[in-house]
N, C-alpha and C positions, 0 to 999 in steps of 0.2 A: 663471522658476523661483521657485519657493517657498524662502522663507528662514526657519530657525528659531535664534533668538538663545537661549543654554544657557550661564546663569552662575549656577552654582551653591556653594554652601557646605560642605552633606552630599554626596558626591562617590557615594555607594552607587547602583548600579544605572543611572549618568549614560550610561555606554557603553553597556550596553542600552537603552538609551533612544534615544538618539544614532544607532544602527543601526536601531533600527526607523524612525526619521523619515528616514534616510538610504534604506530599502528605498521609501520611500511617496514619494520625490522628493524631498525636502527639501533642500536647501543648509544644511549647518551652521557660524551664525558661534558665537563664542565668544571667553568672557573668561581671562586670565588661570592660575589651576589648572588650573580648569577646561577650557581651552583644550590645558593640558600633559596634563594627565590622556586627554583623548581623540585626540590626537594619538598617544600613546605607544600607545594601542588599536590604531592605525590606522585611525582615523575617518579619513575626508574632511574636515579642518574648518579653516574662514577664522577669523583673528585680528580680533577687532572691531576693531581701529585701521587693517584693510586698507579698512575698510568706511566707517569714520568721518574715518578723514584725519587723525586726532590721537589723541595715546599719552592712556592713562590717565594719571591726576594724584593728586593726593590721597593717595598712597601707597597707590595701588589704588582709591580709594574712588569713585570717578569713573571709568567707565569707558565709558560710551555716549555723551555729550554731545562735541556739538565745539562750541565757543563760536562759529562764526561762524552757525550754525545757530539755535542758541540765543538771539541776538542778534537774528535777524532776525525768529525768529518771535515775539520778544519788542514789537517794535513794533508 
């Protein structure tokens, strides 16, 4: 399956959006608002730390990276 990652700032129009990529196959992960916002729509949508294995950090600011990842492909 197809995945499409939607973390957004400007929240207008996200749920439309989010459905039409949901009609075309798409698997929708997601951040944070972002993630509350399309949830509360009734999207279909996975919380990127189901995907990543580790919570955002940074007081939000960080949100895709898991450091062991990060680590590895860093050598």
């Amino acid at each position: 399956m197809r995945r499409a990652l939607l973390s957004v700032s400007d929240k207008r129009d996200i749920v439309k959006f989010a459905k039409g990529l949901e009609k075309l196959g798409f698997e929708i992960v997601s951040t944070g608002g972002t993630f509350k916002k399309l949830q509360e729509a009734g999207v279909d949508v996975i919380e990127i730390d189901r995907v990543t294995k580790f919570p955002e950090c940074f007081e939000g600011r960080v949100k895709t990276l898991n450091p062991i990842y990060t680590w590895w492909y860093s050598i």
